[in-house]
mmCIF entry with sequence, helices, sheets and N, C-alpha, C, O atoms, coordinates in Angstrom:
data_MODEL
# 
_entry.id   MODEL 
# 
_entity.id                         1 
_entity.type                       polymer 
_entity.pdbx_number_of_molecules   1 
# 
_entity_poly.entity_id                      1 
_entity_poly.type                           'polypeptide(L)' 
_entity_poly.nstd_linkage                   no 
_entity_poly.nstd_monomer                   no 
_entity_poly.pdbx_seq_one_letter_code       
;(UNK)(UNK)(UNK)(UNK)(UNK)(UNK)(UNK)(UNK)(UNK)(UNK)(UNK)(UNK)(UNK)(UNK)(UNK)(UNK)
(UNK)(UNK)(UNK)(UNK)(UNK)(UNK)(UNK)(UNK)(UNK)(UNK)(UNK)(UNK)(UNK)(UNK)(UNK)(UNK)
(UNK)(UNK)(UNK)(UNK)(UNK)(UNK)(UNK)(UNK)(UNK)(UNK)(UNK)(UNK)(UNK)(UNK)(UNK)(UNK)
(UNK)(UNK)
;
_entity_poly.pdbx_seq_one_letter_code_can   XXXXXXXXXXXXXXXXXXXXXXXXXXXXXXXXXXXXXXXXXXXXXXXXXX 
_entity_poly.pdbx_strand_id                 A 
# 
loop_
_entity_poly_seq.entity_id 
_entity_poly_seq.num 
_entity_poly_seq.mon_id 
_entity_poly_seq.hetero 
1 1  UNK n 
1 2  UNK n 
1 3  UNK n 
1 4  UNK n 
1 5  UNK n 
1 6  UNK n 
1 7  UNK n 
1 8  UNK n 
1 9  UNK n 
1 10 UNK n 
1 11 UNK n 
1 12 UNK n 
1 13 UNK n 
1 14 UNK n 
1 15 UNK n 
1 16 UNK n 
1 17 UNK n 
1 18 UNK n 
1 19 UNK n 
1 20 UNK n 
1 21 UNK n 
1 22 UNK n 
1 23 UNK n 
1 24 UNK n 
1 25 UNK n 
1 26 UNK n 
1 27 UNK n 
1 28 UNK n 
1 29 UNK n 
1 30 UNK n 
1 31 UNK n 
1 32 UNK n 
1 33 UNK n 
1 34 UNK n 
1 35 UNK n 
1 36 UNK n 
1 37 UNK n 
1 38 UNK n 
1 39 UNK n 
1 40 UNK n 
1 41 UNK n 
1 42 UNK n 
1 43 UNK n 
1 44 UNK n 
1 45 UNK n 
1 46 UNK n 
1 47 UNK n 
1 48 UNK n 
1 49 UNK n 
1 50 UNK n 
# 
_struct_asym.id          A 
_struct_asym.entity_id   1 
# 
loop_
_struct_conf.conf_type_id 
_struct_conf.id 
_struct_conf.pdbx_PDB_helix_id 
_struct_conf.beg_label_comp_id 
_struct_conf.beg_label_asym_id 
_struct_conf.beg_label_seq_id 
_struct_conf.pdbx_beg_PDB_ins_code 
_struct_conf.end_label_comp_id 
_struct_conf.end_label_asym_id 
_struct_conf.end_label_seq_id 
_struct_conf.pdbx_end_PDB_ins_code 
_struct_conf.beg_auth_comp_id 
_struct_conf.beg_auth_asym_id 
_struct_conf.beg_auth_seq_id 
_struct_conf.end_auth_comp_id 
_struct_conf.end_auth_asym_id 
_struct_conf.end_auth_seq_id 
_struct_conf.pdbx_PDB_helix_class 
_struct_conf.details 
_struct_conf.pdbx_PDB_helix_length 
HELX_P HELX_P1 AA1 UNK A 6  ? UNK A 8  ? UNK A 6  UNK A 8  5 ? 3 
HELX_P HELX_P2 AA2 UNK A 13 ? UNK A 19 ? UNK A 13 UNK A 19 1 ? 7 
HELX_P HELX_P3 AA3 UNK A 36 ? UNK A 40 ? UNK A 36 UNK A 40 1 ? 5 
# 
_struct_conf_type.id          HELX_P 
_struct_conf_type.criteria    ? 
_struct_conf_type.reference   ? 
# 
_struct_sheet.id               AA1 
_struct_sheet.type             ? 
_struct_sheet.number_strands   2 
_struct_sheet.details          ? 
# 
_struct_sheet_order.sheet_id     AA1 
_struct_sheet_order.range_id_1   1 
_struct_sheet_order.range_id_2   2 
_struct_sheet_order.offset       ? 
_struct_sheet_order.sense        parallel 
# 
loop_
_struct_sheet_range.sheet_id 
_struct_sheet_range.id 
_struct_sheet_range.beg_label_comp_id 
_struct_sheet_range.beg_label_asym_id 
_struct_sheet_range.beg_label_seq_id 
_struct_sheet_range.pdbx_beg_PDB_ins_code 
_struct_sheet_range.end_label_comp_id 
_struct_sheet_range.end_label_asym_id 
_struct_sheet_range.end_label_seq_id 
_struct_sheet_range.pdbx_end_PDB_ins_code 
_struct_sheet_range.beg_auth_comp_id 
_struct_sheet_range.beg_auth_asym_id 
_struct_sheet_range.beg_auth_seq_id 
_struct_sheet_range.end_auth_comp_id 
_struct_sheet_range.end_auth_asym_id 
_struct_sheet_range.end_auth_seq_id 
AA1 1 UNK A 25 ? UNK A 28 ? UNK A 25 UNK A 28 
AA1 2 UNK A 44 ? UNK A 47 ? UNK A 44 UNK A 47 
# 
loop_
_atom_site.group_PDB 
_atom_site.id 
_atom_site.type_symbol 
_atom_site.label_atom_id 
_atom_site.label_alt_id 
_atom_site.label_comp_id 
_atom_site.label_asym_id 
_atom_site.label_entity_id 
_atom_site.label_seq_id 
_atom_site.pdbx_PDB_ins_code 
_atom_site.Cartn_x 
_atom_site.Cartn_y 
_atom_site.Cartn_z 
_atom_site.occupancy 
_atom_site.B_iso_or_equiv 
_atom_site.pdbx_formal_charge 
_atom_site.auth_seq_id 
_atom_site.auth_comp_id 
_atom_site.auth_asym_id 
_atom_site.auth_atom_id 
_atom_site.pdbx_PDB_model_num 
ATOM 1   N N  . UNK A 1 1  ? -26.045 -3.677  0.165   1.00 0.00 ? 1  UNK A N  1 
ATOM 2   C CA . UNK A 1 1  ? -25.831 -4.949  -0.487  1.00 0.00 ? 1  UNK A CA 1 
ATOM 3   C C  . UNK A 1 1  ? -26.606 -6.000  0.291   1.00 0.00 ? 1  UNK A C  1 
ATOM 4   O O  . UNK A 1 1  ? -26.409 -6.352  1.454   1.00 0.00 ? 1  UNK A O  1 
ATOM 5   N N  . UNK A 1 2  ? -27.466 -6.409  -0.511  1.00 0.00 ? 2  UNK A N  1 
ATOM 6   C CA . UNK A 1 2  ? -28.178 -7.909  0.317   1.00 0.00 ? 2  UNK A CA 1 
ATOM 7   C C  . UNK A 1 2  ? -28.525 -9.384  -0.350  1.00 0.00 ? 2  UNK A C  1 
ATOM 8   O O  . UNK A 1 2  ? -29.243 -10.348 -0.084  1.00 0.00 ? 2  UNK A O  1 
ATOM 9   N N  . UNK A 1 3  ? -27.473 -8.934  -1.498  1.00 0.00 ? 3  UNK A N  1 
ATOM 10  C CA . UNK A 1 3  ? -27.146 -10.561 -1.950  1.00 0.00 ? 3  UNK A CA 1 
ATOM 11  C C  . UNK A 1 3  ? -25.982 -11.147 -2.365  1.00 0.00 ? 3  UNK A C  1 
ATOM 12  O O  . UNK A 1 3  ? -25.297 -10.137 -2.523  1.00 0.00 ? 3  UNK A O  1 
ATOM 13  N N  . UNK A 1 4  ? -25.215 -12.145 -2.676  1.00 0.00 ? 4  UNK A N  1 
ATOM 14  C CA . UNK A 1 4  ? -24.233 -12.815 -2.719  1.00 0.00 ? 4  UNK A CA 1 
ATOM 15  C C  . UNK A 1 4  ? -23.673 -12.536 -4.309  1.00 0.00 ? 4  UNK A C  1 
ATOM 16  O O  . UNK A 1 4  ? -22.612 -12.563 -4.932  1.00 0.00 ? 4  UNK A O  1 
ATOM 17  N N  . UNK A 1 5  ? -24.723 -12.329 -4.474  1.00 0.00 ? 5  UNK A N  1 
ATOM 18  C CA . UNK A 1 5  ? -24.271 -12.888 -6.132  1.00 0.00 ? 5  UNK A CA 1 
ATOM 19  C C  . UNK A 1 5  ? -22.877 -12.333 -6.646  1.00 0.00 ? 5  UNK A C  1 
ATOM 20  O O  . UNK A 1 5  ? -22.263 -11.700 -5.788  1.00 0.00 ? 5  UNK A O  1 
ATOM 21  N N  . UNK A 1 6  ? -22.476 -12.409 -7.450  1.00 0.00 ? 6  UNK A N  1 
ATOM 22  C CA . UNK A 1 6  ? -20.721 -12.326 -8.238  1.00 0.00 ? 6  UNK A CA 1 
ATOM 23  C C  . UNK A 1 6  ? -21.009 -10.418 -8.666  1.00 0.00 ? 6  UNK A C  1 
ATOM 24  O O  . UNK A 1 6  ? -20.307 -9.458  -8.347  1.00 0.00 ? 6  UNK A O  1 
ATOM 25  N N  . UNK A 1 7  ? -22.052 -10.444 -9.319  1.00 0.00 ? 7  UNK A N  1 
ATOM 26  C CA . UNK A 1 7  ? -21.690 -9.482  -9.792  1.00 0.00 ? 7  UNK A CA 1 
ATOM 27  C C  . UNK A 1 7  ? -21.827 -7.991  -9.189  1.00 0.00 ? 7  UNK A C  1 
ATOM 28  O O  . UNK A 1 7  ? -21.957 -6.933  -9.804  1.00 0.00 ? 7  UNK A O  1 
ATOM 29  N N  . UNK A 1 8  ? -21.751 -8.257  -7.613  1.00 0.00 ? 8  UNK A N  1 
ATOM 30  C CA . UNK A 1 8  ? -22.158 -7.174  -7.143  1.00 0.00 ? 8  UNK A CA 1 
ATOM 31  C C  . UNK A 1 8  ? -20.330 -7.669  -6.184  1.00 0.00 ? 8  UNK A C  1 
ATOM 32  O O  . UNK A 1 8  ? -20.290 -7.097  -5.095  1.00 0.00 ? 8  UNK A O  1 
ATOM 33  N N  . UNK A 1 9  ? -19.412 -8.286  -6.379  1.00 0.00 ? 9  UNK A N  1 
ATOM 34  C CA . UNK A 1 9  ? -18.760 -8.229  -6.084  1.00 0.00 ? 9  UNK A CA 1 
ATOM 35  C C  . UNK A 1 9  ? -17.493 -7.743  -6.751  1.00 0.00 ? 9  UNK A C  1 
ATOM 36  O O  . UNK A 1 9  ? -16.383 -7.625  -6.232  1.00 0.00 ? 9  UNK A O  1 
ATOM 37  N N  . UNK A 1 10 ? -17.931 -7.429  -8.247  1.00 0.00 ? 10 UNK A N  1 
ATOM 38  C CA . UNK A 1 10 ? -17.029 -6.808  -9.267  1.00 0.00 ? 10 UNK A CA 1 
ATOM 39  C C  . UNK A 1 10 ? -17.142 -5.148  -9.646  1.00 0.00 ? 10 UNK A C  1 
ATOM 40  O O  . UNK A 1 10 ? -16.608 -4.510  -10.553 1.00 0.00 ? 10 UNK A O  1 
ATOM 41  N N  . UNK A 1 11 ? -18.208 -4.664  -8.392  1.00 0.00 ? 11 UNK A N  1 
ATOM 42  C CA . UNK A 1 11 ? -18.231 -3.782  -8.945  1.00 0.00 ? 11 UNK A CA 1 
ATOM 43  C C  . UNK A 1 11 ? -17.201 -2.532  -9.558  1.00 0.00 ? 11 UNK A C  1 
ATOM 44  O O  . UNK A 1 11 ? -16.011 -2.826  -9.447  1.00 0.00 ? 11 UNK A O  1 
ATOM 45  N N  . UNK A 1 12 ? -17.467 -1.214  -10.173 1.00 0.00 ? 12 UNK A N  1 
ATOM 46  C CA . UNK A 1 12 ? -16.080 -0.382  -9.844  1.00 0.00 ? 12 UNK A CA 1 
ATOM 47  C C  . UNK A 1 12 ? -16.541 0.595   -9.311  1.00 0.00 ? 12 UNK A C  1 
ATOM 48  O O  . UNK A 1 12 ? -17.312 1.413   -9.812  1.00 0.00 ? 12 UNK A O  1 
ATOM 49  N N  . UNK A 1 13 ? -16.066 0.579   -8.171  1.00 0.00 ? 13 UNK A N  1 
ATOM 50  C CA . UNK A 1 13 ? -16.337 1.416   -6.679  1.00 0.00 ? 13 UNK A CA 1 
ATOM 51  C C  . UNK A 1 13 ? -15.818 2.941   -7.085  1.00 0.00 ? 13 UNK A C  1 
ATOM 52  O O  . UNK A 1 13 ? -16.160 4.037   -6.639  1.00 0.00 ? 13 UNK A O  1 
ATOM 53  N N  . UNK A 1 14 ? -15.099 2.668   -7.850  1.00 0.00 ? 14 UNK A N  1 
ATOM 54  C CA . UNK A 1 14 ? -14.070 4.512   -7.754  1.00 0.00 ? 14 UNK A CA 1 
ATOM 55  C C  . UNK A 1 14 ? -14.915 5.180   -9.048  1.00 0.00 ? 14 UNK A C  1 
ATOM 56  O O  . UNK A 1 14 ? -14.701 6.378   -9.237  1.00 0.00 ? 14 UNK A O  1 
ATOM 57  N N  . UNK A 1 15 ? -15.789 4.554   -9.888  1.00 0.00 ? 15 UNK A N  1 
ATOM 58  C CA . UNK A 1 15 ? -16.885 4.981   -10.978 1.00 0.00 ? 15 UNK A CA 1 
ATOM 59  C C  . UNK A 1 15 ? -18.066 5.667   -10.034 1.00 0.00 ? 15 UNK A C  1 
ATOM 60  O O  . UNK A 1 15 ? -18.615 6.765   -10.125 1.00 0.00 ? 15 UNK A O  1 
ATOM 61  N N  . UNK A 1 16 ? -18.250 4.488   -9.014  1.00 0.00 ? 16 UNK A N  1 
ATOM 62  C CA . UNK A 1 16 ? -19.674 4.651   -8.331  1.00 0.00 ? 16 UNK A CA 1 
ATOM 63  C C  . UNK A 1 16 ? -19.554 6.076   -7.393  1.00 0.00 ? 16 UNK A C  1 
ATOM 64  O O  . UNK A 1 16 ? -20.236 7.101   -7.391  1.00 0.00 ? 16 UNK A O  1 
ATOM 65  N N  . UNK A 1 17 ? -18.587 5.730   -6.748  1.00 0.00 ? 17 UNK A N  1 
ATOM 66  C CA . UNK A 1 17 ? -18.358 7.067   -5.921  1.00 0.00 ? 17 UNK A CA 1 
ATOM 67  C C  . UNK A 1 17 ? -18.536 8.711   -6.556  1.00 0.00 ? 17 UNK A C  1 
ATOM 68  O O  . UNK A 1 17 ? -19.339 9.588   -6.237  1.00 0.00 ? 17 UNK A O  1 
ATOM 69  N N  . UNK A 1 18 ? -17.659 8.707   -7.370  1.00 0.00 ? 18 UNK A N  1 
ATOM 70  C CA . UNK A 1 18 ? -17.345 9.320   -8.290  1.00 0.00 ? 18 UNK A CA 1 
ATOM 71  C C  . UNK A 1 18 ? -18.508 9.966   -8.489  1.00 0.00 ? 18 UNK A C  1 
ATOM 72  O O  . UNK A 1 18 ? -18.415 11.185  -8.345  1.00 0.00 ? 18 UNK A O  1 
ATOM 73  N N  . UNK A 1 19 ? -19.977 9.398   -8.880  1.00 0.00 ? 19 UNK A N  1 
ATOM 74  C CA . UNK A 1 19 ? -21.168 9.917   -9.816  1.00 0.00 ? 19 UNK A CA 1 
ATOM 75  C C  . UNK A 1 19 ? -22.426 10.068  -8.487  1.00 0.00 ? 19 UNK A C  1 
ATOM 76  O O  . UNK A 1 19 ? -23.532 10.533  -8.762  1.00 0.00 ? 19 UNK A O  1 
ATOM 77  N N  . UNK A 1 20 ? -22.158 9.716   -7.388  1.00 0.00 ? 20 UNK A N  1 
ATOM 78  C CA . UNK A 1 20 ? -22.593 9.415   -6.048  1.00 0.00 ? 20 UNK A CA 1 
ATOM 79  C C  . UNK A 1 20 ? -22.827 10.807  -5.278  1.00 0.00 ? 20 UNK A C  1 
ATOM 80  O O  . UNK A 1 20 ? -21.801 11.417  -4.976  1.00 0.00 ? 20 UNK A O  1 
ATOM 81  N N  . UNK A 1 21 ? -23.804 11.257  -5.000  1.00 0.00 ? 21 UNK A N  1 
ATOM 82  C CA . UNK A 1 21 ? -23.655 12.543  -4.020  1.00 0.00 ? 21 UNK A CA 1 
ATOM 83  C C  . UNK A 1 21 ? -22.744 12.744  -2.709  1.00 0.00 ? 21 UNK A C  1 
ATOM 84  O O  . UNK A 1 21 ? -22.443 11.767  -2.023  1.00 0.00 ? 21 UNK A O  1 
ATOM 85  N N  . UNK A 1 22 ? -22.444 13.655  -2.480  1.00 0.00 ? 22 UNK A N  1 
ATOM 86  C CA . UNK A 1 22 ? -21.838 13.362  -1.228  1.00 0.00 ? 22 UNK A CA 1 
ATOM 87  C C  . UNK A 1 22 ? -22.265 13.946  0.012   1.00 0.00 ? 22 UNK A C  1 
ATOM 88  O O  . UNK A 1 22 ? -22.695 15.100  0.025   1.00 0.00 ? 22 UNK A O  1 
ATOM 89  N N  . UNK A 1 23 ? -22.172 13.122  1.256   1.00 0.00 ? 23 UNK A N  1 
ATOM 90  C CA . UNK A 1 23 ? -21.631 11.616  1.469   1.00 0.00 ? 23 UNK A CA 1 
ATOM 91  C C  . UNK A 1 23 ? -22.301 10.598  0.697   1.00 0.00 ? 23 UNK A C  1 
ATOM 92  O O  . UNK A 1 23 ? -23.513 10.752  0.549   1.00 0.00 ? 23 UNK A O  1 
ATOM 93  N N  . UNK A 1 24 ? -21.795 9.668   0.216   1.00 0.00 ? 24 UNK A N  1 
ATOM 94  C CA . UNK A 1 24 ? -22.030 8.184   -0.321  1.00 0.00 ? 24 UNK A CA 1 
ATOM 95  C C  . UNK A 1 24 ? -21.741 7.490   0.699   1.00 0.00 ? 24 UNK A C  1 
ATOM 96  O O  . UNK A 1 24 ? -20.786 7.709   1.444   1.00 0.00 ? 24 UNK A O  1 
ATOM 97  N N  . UNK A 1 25 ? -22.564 6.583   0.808   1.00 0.00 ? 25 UNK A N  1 
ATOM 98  C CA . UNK A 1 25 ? -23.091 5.462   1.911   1.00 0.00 ? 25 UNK A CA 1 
ATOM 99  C C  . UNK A 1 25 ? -22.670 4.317   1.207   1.00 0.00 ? 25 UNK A C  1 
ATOM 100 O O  . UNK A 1 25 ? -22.410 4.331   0.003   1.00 0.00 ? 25 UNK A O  1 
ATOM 101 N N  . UNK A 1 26 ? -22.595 3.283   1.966   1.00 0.00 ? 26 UNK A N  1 
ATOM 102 C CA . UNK A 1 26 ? -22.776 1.894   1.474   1.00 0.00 ? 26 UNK A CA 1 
ATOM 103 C C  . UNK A 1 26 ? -23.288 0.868   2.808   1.00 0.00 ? 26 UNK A C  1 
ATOM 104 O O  . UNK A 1 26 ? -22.738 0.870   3.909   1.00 0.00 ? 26 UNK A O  1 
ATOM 105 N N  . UNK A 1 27 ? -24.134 0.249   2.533   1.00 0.00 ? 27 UNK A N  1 
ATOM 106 C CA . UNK A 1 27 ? -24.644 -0.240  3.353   1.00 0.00 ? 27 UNK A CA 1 
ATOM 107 C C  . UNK A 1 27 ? -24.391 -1.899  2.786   1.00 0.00 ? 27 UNK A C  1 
ATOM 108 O O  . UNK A 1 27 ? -25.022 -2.185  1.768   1.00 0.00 ? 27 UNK A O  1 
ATOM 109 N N  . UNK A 1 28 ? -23.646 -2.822  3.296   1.00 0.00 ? 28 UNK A N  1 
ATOM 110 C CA . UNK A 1 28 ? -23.080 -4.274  3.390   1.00 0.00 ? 28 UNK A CA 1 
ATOM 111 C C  . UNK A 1 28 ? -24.318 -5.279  4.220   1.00 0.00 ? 28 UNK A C  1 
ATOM 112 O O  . UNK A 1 28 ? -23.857 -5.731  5.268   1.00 0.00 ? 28 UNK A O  1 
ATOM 113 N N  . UNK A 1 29 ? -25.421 -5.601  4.021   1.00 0.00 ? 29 UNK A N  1 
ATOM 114 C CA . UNK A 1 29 ? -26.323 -6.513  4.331   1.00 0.00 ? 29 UNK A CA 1 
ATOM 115 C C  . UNK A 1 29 ? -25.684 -8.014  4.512   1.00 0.00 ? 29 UNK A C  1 
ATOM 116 O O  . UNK A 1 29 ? -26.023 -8.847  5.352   1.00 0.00 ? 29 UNK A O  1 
ATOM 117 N N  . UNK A 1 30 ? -24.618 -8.146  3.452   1.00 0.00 ? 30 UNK A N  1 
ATOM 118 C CA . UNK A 1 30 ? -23.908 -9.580  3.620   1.00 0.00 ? 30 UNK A CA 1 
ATOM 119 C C  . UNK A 1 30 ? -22.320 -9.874  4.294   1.00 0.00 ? 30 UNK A C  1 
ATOM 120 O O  . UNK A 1 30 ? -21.738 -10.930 4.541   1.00 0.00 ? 30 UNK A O  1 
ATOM 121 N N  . UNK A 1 31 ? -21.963 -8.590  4.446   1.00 0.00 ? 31 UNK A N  1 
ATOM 122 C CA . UNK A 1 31 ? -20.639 -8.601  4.758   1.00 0.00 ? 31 UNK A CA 1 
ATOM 123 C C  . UNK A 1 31 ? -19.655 -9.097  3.944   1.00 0.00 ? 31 UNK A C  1 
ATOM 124 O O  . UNK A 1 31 ? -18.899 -9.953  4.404   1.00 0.00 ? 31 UNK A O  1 
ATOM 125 N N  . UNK A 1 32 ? -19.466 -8.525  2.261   1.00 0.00 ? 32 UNK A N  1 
ATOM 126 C CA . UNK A 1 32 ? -19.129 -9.435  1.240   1.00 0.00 ? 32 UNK A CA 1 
ATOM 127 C C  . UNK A 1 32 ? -17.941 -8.431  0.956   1.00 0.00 ? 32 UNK A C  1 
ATOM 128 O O  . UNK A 1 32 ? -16.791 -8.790  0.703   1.00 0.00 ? 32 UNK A O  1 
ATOM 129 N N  . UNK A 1 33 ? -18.428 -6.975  1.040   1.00 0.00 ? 33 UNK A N  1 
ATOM 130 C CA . UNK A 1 33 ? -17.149 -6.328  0.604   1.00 0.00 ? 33 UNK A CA 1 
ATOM 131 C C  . UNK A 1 33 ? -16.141 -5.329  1.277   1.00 0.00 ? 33 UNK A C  1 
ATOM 132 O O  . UNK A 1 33 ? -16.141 -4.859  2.415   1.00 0.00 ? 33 UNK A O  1 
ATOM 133 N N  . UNK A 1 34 ? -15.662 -5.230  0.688   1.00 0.00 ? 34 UNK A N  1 
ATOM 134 C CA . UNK A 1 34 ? -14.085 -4.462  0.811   1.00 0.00 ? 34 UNK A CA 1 
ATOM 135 C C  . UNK A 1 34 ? -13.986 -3.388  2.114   1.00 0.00 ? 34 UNK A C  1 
ATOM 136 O O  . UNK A 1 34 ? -12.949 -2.728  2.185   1.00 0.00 ? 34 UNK A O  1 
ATOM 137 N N  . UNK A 1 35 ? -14.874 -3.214  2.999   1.00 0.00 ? 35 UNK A N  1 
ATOM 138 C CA . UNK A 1 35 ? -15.294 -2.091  3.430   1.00 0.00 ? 35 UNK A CA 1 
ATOM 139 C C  . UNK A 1 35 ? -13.866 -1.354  3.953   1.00 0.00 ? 35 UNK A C  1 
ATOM 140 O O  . UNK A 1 35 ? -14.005 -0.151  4.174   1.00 0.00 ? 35 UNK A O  1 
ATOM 141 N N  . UNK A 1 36 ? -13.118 -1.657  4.079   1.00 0.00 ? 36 UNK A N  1 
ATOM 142 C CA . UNK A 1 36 ? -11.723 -1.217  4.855   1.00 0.00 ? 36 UNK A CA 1 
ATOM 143 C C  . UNK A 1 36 ? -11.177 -0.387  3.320   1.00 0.00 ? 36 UNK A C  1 
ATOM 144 O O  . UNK A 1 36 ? -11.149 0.844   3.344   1.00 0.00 ? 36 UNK A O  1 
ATOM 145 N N  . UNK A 1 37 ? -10.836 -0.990  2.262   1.00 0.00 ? 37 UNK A N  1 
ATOM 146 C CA . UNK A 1 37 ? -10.906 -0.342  0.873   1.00 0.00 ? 37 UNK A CA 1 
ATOM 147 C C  . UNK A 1 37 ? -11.616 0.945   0.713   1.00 0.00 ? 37 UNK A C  1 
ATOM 148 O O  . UNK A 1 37 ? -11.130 2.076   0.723   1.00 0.00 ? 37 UNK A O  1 
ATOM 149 N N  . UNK A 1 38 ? -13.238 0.469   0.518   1.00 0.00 ? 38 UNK A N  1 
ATOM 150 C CA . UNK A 1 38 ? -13.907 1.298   0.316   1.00 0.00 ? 38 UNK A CA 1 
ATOM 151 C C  . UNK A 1 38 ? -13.869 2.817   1.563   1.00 0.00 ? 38 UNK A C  1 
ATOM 152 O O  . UNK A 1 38 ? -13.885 3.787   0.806   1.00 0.00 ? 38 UNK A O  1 
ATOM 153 N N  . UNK A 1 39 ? -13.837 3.238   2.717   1.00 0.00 ? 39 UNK A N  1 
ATOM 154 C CA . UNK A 1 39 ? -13.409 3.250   3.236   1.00 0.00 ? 39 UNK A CA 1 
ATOM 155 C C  . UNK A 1 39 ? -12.617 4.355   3.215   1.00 0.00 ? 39 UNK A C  1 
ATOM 156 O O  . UNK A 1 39 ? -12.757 5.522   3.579   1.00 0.00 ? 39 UNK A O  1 
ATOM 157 N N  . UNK A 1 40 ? -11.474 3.511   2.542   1.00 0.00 ? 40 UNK A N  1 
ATOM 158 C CA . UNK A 1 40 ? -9.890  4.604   2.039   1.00 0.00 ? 40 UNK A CA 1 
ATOM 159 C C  . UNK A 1 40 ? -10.904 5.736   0.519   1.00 0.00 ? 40 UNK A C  1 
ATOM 160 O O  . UNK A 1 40 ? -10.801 6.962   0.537   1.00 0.00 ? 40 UNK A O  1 
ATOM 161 N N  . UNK A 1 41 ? -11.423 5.296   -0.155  1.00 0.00 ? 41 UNK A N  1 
ATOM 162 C CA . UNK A 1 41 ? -12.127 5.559   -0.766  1.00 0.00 ? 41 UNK A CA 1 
ATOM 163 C C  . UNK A 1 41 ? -12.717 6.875   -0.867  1.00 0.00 ? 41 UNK A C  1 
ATOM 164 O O  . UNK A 1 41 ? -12.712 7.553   -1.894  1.00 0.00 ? 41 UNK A O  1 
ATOM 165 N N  . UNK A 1 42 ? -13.305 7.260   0.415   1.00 0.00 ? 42 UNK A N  1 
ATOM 166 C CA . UNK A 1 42 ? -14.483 7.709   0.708   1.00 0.00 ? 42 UNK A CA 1 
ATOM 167 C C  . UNK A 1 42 ? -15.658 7.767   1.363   1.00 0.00 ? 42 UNK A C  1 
ATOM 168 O O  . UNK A 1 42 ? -16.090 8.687   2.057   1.00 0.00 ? 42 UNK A O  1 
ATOM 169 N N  . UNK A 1 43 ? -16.507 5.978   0.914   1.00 0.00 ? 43 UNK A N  1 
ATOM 170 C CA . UNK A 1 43 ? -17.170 5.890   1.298   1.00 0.00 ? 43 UNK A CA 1 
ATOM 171 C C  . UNK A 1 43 ? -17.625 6.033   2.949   1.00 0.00 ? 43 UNK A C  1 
ATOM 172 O O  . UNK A 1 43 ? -16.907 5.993   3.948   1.00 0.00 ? 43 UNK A O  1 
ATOM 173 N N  . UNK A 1 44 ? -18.710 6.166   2.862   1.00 0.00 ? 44 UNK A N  1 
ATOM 174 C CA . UNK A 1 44 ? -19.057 5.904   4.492   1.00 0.00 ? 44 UNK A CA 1 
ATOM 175 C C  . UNK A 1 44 ? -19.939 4.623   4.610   1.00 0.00 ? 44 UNK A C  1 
ATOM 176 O O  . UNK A 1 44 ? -21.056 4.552   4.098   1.00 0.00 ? 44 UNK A O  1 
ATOM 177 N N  . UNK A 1 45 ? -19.336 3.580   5.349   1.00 0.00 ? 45 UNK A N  1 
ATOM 178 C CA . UNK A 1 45 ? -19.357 1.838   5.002   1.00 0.00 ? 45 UNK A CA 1 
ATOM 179 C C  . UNK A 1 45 ? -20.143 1.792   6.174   1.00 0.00 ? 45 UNK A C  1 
ATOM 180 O O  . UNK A 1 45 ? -19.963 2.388   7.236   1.00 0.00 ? 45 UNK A O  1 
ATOM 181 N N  . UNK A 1 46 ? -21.078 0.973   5.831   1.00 0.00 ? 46 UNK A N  1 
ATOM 182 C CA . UNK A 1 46 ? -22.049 -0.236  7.478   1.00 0.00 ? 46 UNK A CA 1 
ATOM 183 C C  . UNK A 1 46 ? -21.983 -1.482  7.165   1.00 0.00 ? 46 UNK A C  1 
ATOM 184 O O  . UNK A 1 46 ? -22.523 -1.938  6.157   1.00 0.00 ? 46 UNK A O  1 
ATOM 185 N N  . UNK A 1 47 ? -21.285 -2.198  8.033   1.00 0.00 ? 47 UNK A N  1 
ATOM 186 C CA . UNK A 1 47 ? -21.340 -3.700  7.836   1.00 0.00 ? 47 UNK A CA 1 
ATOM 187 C C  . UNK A 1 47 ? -22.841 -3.948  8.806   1.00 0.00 ? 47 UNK A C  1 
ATOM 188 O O  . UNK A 1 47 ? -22.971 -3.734  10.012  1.00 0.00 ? 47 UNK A O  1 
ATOM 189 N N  . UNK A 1 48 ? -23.667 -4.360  8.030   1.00 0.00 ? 48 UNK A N  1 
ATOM 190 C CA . UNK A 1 48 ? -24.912 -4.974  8.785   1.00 0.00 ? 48 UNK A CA 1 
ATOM 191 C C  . UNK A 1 48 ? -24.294 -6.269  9.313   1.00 0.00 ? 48 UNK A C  1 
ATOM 192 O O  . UNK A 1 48 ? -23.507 -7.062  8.795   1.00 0.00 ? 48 UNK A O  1 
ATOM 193 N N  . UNK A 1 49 ? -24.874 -6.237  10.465  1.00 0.00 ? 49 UNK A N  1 
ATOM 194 C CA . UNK A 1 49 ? -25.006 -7.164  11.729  1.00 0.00 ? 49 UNK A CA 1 
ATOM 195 C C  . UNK A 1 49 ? -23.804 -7.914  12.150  1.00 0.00 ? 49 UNK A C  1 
ATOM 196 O O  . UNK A 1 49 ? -23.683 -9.053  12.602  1.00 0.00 ? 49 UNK A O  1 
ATOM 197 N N  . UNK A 1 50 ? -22.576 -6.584  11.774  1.00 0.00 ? 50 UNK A N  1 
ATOM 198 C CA . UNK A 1 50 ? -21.531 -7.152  12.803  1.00 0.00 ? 50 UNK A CA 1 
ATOM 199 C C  . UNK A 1 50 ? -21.387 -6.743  14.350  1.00 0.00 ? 50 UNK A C  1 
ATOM 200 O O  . UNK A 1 50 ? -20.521 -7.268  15.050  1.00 0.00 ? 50 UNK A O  1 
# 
């Protein structure tokens, strides 16, 4: 993720995963989402430049 905008904050994560190879990554450029969520999820989360 490396922009702010709204609609990358609505996404539906449990669709994305879901259709996603595994491991699914997510890489947070803005530090905007859920990563503790995502997370429980599955995913394997990077908050860039914390």
């Amino acid at each position: 993720m490396v922009t702010e905008w709204d609609e990358f904050k609505q996404l539906d994560f449990a669709k994305i995963y879901a259709a996603m190879p595994k491991p699914a990554f997510v890489f947070d450029g803005r530090n905007i989402l859920p990563l503790a969520k995502l997370k429980e999820m599955g995913f394997r989360v990077y908050g860039i430049g914390k």
